[in-house]
C-alpha positions, 0 to 999 in steps of 0.5 A: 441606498438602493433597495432590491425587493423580491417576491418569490411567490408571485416572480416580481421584484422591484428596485427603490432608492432610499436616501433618508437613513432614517429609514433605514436605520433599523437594517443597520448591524443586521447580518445577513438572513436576518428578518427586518420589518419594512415599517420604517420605509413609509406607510405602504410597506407597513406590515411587511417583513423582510429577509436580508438577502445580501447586497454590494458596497459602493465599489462593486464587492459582494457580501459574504455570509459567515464573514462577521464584519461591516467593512472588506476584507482579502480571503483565499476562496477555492471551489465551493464557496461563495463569491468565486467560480473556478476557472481552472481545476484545483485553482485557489484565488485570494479576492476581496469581499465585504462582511455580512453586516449591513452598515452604510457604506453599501449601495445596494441592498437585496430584500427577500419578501417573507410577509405581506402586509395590508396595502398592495405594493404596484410592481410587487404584489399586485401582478404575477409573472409565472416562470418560463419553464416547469420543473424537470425533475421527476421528484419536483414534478411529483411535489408541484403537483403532490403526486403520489409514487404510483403516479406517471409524472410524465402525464404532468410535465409541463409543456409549452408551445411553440411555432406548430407544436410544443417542446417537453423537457426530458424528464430526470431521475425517472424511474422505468422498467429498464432502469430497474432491469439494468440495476438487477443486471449490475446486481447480478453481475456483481454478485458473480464476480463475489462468488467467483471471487470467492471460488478462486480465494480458496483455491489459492488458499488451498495451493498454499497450503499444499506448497507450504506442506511441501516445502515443510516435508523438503526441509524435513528431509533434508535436515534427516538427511544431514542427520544420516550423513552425519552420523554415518561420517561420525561411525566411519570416524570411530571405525578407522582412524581415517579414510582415504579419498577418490585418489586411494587407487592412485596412491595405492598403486604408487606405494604397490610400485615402490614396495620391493615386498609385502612390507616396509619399514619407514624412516624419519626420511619417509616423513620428508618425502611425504611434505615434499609432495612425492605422493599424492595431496590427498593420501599426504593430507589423510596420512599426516593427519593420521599420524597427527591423531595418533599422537607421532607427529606434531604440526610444527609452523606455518597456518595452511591447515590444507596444505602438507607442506606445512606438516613436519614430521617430529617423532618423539624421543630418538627419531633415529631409533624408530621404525614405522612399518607400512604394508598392505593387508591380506587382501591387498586393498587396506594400507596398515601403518604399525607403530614400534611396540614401545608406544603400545598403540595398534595398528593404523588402517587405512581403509580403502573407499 
């Protein structure tokens, strides 16, 4: 087994083969993170502690941390985790990865050094490999150099030279009055939208109230307005026993034509001449209805409630016998319906509208 030993601190690391499992008894069953000391290795690495980092089997799979077993097995990895890089957005892939147990099966171990021991390891700890760029960012900048918050990082970047001059990284996350400016800016337009906002809200609130009171006020009024027609179409009723439609001056006009005198007397073939149709519908449908109210005629077949040819005209006792009298009044603008005196009843008014 090959043994892949880092040193952060001084940027070296170094690759040895193990091929006694003696030596390397004492990483077995350890799992990944874990701390191990290196004395089993011979007598140069006594002293030495190191953390298992990871490693690869014999076929080339990673370990995995969190997978607790020593042997391979098949996950479905998404973006995120370990092991697996998205090629494609929101694309899942089920590969093969080794557990983080560490057992012989594996061909590569990676070491992380956490303490040095007595004797220098050559390759290792007796050189330092300084890294190739420095720290970008302004707060890795600061704490590199333990600068404090009123400190300028931009003094403090490193720089490295190049052919006739020297490059720079740009400093990141690095806080300048523009950056303050156009916060305040976001700040205060933000701001102006909320009470704007907040402005046009209660207009809104208020025009609904106003539209709700005055939909409240129509239905008001209209709901007194039926009241008043209905009331007035109850006193019309209890004034008169009916009333005559639009069409009164034309049937009053036909009668006025046909009446040889102030007066005539209506026989039962009256009543045959008004189911006929020789008036018009309207004073036909108002009459019978009259006459139906006043107890002298009895609707007799047929469902048409509008229609007044389904009204029969019966009289009670001798039909032949009775009389009715239709005139007009005084005026000439009322038609008076007057029963025989033996049914006891006035007068029937037909007023004009």
């Amino acid at each position: 087994m090959k043994l892949n030993i880092a040193n952060p601190t001084t940027g070296m690391q170094k690759l040895i083969e193990v091929d006694d499992d003696k030596k390397l008894l004492p990483f077995y069953d350890k799992r990944m993170s874990s701390e191990v000391s290196g004395d089993s290795l011979g007598d140069e690495f006594k002293g030495y502690i190191f953390r298992i980092g990871g490693g690869n089997d014999k076929q080339g799979f990673p370990m995995k941390q969190g997978i607790m077993c020593n042997h391979r097995v098949r996950l479905l990895f998404k973006k995120g985790m370990s092991c697996y890089r998205e090629r494609r957005n929101g694309c899942r892939k089920r590969k093969s990865v080794r557990g983080c147990v560490v057992g012989p099966d594996l061909a590569v171990l990676a070491l992380v050094l956490v303490k040095k021991g007595a004797e220098e390891i050559p390759g290792l700890t007796d050189d330092n490999k300084p890294r190739r760029l420095g720290p970008k960012r302004a707060s890795n900048i600061r704490k590199l150099f333990g600068l404090e918050k009123k400190d300028d990082v931009r003094q403090y970047v490193v720089r490295r030279e190049v052919k006739k001059k020297s490059k720079a990284p740009k400093i990141q996350r690095l806080i300048t009055p523009q950056l303050l400016q156009r916060k305040r800016h976001f700040k205060a337009v933000t701001r102006k939208r909320m009470e704007a906002g907040k402005v046009m809200k209660a207009d809104y609130m208020k025009r609904v109230a106003e539209y709700r009171q005055e939909q409240k006020e129509a239905r008001a009024a209209e709901v007194a307005k039926k009241k008043k027609d209905g009331r007035s179409t109850e006193r019309a009723k209890l004034q008169s026993s009916d009333a005559f439609s639009p069409n009164f001056n034309r049937t009053a006009s036909f009668l006025r034509k046909r009446l040889p005198h102030e007066e005539l007397a209506i026989e039962p073939a009256f009543f045959a001449g008004v189911s006929s149709g020789r008036f018009c519908k309207s004073f036909r449908l108002e009459f019978l209805r009259s006459l139906q109210k006043a107890s002298l005629m009895h609707r007799v077949g047929g469902a048409g409630a509008e229609d007044a040819s389904h009204f029969v005209a019966v009289l009670p006792d001798v039909m032949d016998q009775d009389v009715l009298t239709l005139r007009f009044d005084a005026d000439g603008e009322n038609l008076l319906v007057d029963f025989p005196s033996r049914y006891h009843r006035p007068a029937v008014t037909f007023h004009s509208p």
